[in-house]
C-alpha positions as CSV (number, residue, x, y, z in Angstrom):
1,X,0.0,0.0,0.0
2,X,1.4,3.8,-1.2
3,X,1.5,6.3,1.4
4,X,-2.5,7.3,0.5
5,X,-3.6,3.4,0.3
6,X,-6.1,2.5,-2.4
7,X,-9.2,0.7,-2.6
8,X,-9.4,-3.3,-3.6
9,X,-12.4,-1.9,-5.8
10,X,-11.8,-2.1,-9.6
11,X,-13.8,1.4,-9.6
12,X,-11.9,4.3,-9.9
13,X,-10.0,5.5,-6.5
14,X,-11.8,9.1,-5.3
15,X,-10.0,11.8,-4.5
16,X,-9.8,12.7,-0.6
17,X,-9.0,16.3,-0.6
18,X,-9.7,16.5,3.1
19,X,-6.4,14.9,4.0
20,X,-4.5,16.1,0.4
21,X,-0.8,17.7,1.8
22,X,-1.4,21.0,2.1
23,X,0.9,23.5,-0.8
24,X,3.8,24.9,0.6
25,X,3.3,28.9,-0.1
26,X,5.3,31.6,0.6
27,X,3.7,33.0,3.6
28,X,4.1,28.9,5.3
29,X,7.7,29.0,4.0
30,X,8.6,32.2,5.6
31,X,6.3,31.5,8.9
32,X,8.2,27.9,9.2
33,X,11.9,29.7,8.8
34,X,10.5,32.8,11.2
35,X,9.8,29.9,13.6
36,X,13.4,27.9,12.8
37,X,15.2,31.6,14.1
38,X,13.3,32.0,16.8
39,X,14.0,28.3,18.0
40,X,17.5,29.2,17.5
41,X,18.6,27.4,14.1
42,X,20.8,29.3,11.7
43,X,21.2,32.3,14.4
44,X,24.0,30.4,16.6
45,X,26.7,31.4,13.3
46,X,25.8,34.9,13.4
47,X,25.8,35.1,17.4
48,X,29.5,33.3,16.8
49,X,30.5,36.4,14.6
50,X,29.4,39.1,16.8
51,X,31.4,37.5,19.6
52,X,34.0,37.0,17.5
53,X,34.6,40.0,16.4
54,X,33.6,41.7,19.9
55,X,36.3,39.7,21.3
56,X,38.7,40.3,18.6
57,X,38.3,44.0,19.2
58,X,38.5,43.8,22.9
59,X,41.9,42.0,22.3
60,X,41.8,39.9,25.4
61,X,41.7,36.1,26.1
62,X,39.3,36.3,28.3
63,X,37.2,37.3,25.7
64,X,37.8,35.5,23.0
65,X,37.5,32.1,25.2
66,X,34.0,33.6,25.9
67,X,33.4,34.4,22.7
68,X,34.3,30.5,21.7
69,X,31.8,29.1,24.5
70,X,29.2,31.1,22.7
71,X,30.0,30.1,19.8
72,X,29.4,25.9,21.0
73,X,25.6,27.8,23.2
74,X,24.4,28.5,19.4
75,X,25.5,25.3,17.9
76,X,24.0,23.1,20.7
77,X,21.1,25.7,20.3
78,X,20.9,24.7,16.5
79,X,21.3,21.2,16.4
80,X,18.3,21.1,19.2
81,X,16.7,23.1,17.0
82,X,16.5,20.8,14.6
83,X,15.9,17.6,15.7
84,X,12.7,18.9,17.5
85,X,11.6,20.5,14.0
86,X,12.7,17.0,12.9
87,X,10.1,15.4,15.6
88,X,7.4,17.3,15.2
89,X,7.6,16.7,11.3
90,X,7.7,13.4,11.3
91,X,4.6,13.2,14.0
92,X,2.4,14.9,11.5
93,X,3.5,13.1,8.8
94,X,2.6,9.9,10.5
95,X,-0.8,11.0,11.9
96,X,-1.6,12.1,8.0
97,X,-0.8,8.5,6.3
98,X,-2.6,6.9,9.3
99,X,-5.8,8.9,8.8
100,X,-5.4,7.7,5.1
101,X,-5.2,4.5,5.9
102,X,-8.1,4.3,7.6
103,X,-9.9,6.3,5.4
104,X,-8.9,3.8,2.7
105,X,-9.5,0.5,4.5
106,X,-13.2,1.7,5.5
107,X,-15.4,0.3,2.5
108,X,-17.6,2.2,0.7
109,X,-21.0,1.8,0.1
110,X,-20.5,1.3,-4.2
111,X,-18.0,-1.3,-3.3
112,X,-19.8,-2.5,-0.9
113,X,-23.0,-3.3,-2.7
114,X,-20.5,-4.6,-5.6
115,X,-19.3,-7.6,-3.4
116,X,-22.6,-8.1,-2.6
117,X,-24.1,-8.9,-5.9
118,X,-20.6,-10.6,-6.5
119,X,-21.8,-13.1,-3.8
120,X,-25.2,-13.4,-4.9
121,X,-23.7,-14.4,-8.5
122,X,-21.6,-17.1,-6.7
123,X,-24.7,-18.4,-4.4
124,X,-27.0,-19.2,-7.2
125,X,-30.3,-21.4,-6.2
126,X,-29.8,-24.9,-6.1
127,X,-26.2,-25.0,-7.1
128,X,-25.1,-25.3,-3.3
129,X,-22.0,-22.8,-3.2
130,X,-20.6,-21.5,0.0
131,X,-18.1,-18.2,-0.1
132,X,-14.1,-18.9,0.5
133,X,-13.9,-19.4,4.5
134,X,-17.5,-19.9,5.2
135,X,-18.1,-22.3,8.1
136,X,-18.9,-25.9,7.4
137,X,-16.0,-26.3,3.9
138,X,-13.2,-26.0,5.8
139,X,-11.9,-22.9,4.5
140,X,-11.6,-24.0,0.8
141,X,-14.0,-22.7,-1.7
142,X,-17.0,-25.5,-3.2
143,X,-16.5,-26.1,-6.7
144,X,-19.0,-24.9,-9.3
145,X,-21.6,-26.6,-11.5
146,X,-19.2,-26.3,-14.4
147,X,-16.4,-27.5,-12.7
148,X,-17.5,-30.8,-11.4
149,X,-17.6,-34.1,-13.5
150,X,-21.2,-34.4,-15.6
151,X,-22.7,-37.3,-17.8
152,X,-20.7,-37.8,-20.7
153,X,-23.3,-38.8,-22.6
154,X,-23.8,-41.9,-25.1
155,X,-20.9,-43.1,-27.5
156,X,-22.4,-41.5,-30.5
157,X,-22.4,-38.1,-28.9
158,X,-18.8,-38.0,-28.1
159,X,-18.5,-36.4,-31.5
160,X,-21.4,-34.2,-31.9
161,X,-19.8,-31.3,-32.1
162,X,-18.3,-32.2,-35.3
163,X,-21.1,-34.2,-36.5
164,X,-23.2,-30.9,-36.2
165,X,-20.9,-28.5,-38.9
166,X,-20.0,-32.4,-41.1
167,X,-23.3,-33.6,-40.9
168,X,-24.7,-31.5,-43.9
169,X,-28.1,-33.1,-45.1
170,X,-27.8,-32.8,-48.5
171,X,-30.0,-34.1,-51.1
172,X,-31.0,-34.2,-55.4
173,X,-33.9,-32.4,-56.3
174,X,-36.6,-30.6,-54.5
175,X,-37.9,-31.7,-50.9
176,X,-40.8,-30.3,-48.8
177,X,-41.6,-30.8,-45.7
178,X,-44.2,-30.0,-43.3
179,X,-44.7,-30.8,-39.2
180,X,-47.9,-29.3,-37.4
181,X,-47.9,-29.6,-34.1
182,X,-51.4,-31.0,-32.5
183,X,-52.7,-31.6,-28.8
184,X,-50.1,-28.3,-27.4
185,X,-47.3,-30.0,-28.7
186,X,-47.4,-33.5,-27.4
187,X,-47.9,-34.9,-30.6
188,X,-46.0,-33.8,-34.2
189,X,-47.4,-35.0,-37.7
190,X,-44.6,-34.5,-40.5
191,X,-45.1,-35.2,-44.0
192,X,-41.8,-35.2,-46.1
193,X,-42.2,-35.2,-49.8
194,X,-39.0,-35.5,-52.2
195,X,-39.6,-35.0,-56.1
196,X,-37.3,-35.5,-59.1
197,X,-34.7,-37.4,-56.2
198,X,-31.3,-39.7,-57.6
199,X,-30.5,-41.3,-54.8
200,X,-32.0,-41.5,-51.4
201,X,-32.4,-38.4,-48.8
202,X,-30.5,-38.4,-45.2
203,X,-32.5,-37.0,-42.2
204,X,-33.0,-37.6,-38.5
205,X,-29.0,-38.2,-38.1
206,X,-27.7,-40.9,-40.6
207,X,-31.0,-42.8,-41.1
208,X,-31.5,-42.9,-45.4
209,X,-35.2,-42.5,-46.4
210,X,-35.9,-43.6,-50.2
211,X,-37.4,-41.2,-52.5
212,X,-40.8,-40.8,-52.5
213,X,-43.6,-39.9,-49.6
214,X,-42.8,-40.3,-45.7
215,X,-45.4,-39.9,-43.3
216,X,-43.8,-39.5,-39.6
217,X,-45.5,-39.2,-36.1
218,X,-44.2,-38.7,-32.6
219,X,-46.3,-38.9,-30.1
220,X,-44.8,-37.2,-25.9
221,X,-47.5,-37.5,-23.5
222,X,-45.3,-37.1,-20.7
223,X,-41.2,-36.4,-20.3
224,X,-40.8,-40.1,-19.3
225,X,-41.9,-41.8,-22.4
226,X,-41.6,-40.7,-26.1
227,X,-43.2,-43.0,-29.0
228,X,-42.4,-42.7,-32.7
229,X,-43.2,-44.1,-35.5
230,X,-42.4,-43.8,-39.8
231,X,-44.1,-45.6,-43.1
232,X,-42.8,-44.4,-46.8
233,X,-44.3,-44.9,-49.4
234,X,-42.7,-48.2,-50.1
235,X,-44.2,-50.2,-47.3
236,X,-41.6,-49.7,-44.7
237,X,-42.8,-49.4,-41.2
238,X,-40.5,-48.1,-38.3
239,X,-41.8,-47.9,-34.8
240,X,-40.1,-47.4,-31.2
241,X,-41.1,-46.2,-27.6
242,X,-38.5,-44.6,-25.4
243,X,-39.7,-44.5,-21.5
244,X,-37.3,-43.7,-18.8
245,X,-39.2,-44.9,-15.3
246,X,-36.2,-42.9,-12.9
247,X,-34.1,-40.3,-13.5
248,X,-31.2,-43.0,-13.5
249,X,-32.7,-45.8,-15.9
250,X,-33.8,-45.6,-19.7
251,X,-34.8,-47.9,-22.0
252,X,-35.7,-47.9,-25.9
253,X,-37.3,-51.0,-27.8
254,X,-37.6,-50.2,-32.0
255,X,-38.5,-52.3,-34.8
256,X,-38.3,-52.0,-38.6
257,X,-40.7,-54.2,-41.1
258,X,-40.2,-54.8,-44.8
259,X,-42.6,-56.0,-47.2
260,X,-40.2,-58.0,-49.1
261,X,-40.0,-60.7,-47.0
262,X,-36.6,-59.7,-45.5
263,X,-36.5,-60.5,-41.6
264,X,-37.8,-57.6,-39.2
265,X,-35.3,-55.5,-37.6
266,X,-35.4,-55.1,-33.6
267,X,-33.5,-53.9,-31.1
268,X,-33.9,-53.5,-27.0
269,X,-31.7,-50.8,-25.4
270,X,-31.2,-50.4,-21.6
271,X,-29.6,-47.3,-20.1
272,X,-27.9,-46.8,-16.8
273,X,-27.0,-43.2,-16.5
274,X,-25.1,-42.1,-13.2
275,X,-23.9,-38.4,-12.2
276,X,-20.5,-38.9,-14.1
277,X,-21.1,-42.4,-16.2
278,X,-23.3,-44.2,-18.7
279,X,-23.7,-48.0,-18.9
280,X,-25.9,-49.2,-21.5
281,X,-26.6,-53.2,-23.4
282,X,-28.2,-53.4,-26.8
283,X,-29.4,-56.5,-28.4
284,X,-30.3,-56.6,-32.1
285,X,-31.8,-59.2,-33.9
286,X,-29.2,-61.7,-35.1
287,X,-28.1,-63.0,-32.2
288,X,-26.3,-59.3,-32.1
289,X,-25.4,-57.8,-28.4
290,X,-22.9,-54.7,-27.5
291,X,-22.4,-54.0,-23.8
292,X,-20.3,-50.6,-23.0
293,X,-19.6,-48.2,-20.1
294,X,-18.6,-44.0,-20.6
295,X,-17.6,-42.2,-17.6
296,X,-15.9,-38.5,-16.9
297,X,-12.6,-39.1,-15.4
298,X,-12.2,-35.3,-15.4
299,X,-14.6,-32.2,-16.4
300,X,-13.0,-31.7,-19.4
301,X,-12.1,-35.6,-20.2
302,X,-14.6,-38.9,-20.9
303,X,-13.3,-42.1,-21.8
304,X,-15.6,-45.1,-23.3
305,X,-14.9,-48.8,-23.9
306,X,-17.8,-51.3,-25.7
307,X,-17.8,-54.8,-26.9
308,X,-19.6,-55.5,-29.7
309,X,-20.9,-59.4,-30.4
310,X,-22.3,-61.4,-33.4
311,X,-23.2,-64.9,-33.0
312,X,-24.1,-65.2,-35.9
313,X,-21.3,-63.9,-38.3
314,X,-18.5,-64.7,-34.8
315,X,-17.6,-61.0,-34.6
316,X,-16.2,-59.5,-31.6
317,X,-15.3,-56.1,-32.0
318,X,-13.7,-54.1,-28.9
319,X,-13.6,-50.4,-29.2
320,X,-11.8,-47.6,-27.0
321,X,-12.8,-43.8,-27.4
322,X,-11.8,-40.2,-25.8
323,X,-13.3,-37.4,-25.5
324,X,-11.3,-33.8,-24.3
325,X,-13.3,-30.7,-24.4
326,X,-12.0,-27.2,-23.7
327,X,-14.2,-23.8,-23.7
328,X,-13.9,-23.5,-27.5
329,X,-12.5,-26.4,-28.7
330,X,-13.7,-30.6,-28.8
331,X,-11.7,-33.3,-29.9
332,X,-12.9,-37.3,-29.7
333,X,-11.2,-40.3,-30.7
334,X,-12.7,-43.9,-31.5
335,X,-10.4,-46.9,-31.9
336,X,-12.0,-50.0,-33.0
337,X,-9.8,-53.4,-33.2
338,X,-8.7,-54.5,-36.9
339,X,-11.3,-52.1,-37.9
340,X,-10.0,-48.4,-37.8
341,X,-9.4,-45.3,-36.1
342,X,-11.7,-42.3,-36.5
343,X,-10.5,-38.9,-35.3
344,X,-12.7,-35.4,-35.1
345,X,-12.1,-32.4,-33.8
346,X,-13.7,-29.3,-33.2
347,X,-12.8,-25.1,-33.0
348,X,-14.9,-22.5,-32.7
349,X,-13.1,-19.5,-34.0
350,X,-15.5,-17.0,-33.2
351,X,-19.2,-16.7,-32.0
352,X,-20.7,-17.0,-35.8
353,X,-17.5,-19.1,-36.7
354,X,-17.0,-22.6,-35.9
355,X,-14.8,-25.2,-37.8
356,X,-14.4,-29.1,-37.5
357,X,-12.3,-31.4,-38.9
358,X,-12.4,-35.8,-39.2
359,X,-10.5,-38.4,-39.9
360,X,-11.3,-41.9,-40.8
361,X,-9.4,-45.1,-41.5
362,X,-11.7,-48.0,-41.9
363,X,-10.6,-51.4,-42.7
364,X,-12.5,-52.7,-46.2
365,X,-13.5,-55.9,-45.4
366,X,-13.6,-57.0,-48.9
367,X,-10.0,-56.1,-50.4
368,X,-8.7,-56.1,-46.5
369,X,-7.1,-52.5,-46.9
370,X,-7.0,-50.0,-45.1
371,X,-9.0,-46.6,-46.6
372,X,-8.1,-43.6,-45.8
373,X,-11.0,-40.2,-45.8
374,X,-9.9,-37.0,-44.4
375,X,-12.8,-34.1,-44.0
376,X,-12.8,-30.4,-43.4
377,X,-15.7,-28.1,-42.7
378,X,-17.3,-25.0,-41.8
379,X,-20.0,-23.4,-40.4
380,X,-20.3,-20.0,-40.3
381,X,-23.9,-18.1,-38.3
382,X,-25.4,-14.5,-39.6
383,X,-27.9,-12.9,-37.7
384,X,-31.3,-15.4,-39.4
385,X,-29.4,-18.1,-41.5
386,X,-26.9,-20.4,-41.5
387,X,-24.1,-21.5,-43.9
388,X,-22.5,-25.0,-44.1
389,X,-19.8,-26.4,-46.1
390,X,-17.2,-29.3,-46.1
391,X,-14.6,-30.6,-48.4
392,X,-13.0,-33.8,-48.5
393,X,-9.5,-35.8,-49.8
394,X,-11.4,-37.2,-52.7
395,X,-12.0,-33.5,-53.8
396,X,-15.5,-33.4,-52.7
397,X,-17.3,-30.1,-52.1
398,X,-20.9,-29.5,-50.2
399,X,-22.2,-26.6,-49.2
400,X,-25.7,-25.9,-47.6
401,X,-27.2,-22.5,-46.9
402,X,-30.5,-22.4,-44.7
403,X,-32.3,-19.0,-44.6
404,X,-35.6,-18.8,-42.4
405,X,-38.4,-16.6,-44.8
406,X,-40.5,-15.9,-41.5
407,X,-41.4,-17.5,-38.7
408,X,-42.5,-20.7,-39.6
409,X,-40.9,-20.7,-43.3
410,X,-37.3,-21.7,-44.1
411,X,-35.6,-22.3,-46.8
412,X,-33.0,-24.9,-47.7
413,X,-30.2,-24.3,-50.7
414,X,-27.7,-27.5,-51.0
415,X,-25.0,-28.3,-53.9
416,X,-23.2,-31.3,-53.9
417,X,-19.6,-31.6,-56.4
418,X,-17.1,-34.2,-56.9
419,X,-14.5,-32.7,-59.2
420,X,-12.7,-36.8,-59.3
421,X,-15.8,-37.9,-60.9
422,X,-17.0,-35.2,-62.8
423,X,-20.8,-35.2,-61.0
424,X,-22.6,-32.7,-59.6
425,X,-25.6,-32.2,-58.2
426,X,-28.0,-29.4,-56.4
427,X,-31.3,-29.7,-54.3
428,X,-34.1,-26.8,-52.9
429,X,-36.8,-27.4,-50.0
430,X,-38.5,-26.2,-48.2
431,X,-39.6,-26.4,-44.1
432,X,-42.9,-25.3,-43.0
433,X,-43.7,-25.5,-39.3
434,X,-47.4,-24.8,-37.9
């Protein structure tokens, strides 16, 4: 702390004029040496030369001995002098900087009401924080919401932050789509219509729908169970129910019928979701099973391990994955034995700016070589609509531009070139939400 002190505020320090050192001015300066004289500094030399020179004139030694012993009255008169001067200086100069002190060490009401909103922000409802020192932590401070381990999540979220800016749904030709929304929400009609299509269309994640008409339902009478179901116009029927009876225990059940006599498709999944972990079994038709386990080792880090079995084709595939997430930044990692590695990560560069980028190397179980597809994207957010775009090692471009025409209106732009093959291809829809 300076001589004044300052405050621990961050708002600007105010000026105390009350105990500012007063301006040395001519009348002080000449009052203060008037004072000096008459305590006897600076006059004991002249009083020397008077009695010097009375002495020299009287010519005696008796005099000029007296004239000495004055001379040693006015220096022990000076040196007195100033060491009181010196005393009474330093005295005021410490009962100044002690007033200052305390009139910097006494809060004031700004700062005052500053901490207090400070320690509001820290003591949020239902997050359960105490202040630094508060009885009852020991003295240490309680960690926040954001700095304690959370649910990583399933395996095929590790990555959805680069699934999000890669995952462009792209398609040939025109699309429409329509959802109304009946019974205050709980239930959603959507009828998806794609004209003049080459190849299939990719919604709901990486499902592929065949060209044509798709009539979808999902039905959420309560947030504990969730039942959807699908029929194209080809016959296929798709059909699951989601219900989650505690907080800590989910379960799915889905099934998927073809009308050209292939087998039906169904699977059973069964959830165990903990404060920092995820254990889940899935068994698929096929004599198919996978058992894994996620869990947060750290707040930033999740690791995952899952066996995968086939009884009927004697698979057993083991995978390992990672997942590290910073403030701006995500990067995952999925090893699967004699399989492949596939590596993504993440950035966001600014608030309207993100980036990602992938790697795959996937075993080809036909040649038994190892392929190799690298991936780069984009993503870039203006105040209503949304640009896409990625590019790939094959020298494949895609680039999708959404732009919202109201409030239930958007419009969808995508384009779609591969310069290796010499193809190209563009698609329009359109989104209408009621």
């Amino acid at each position: 702390m300076g001589q004044g002190g300052s405050s621990s505020s961050s708002t600007p320090p105010v000026v105390d004029t009350h105990n500012k050192p007063p301006t040395a001015t001519p009348t002080a300066e000449n009052s203060r040496r008037s004072r000096w004289w008459l305590l006897g500094g600076g006059g004991g030399a002249a009083r020397q030369q008077e009695t010097a020179a009375a002495a020299a004139a009287a010519g005696g030694a008796g005099t000029a001995a007296a004239a000495r012993r004055g001379g040693r009255v006015g220096l022990r008169r000076a040196a007195g002098a100033g060491v009181v001067a010196a005393a009474v200086a330093a005295v005021v100069a410490a009962s100044r900087a002690a007033k200052r002190r305390r009139t910097a060490a006494a809060p004031r009401e700004d700062d005052a009401d500053e901490e207090d909103e400070h320690d509001e922000d820290e003591r949020e409802p239902g997050r359960g924080g105490r202040k630094t020192g508060e009885a009852g932590d020991g003295g240490e401070e309680e960690e926040d919401e954001e700095q304690q381990t959370t649910n990583p999540g399933r395996l095929d979220e590790l990555n959805k932050e680069c699934k999000a800016i890669l995952g462009a749904d792209t398609y040939d030709g025109m699309r429409c789509e329509f959802t109304k929304q009946l019974f205050g929400g709980d239930l959603l009609v959507t009828h998806l219509l794609n004209i003049n299509g080459r190849r299939p269309i990719k919604i709901c994640g990486n499902i592929e729908y065949p060209e044509g008409y798709i009539f979808a339902t999902q039905w959420t009478p309560s947030t504990s169970i969730s039942m959807t179901g699908r029929v194209d116009n080809k016959k296929v029927v798709f059909g699951s129910v989601a219900y989650s009876p505690f907080k800590w225990l989910q379960g799915r059940v889905a099934a998927e019928a073809y009308p050209d006599g292939r087998p039906t498709h169904s699977s059973v999944d069964l959830h165990l979701i903990r404060p920092a972990s995820t254990s889940y079994l899935k068994v698929h038709t096929g004599r198919m099973m996978s058992i894994g386990h996620l869990h947060a080792v750290t707040p930033r880090l999740s690791v995952a391990c899952e066996n995968l079995f086939s009884g009927r084709n004697a698979i057993n595939a083991f995978t390992l994955a990672f997942r590290y997430a910073r403030d701006f930044a995500t990067m995952s990692g999925l090893w699967v034995l004699k399989r492949g590695v596939d590596l993504s990560y993440a950035y966001q560069l600014t608030p309207t700016i993100s980036a990602a980028s992938q790697l795959v190397v996937k075993r080809n179980p036909t040649s038994g070589r190892y392929e190799t597809t690298a991936v780069a994207g984009w993503e870039y957010r203006f105040a209503d609509s949304l640009v896409k775009g990625k590019i790939n090692n094959k020298l494949g471009l895609t680039m999708v531009v959404e732009e919202p025409l109201g409030e239930t209106v958007k419009l969808n732009l995508c384009a779609e070139a591969d310069f290796r093959r010499h193809t190209y291809g563009w698609g329009m829809g359109m989104q209408l939400d009621s």
